[in-house]
N, C-alpha and C positions, 0 to 999 in steps of 0.2 A: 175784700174789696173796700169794707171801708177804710181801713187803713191809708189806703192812698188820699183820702181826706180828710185823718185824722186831725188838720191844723183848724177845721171850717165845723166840729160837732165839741160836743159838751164835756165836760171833765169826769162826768159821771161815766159816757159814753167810750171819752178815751183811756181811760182808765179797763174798760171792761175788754177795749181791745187789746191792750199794753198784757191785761193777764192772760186771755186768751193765747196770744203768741209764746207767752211765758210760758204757760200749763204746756203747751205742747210740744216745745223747743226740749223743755226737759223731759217729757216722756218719751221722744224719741232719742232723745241722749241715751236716758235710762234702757229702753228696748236695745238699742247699737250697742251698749258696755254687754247688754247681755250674751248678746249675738259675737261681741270678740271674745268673752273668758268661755263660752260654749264653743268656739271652733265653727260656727255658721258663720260667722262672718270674717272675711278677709281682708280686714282694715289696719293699716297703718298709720293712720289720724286720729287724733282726738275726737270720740266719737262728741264732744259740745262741738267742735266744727263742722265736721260732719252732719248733725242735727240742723245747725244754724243755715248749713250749705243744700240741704232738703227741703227747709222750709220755704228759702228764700227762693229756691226753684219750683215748686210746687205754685205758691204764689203768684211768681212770675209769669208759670204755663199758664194757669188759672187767667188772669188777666189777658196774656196775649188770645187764648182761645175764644173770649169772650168779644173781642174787639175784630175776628173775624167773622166776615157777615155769614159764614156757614156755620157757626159757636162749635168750630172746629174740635170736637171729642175725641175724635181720633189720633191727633196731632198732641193735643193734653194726654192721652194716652200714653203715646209714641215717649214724651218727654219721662213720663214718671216712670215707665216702664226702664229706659232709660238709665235714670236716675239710681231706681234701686240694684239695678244689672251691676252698676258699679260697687256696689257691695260685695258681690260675690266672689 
């Protein structure tokens, strides 16, 4: 969430979110290369797109779910659930 204001906080702050997305971006890289040389997973993309292509949807539900006045879980759910389907 804070990133959507990362231009309005502190360089100490943006900084800490810049890695945050980093660390994770490449852990799920790293998990997805795992998941394609194991045969769980059924990808034809570069699993850094793929990764970048999760985060930025995870994110995104995060955000929309939150801006429903119900903090729609179910529907963030629905998304990730989704999301990872297409893996398989």
């Amino acid at each position: 969430m804070l990133a959507s204001e990362i231009n309005s906080l502190s360089d100490e702050v943006k900084q800490a979110i810049q890695d945050f997305f980093t660390d994770n971006e490449l852990w799920l890289s790293q998990s997805i290369e795992k998941g394609k040389v194991d045969g769980s997973l059924k990808i034809t993309t570069s699993p850094d797109l793929i990764a970048a292509q999760l985060l930025a949807t995870l994110e995104g539900a995060m955000l929309i779910a939150r801006s429903r006045s119900d903090n729609s879980v179910s529907k963030f759910q629905q998304v990730v659930e989704g999301a990872i389907q297409n893996l398989y």
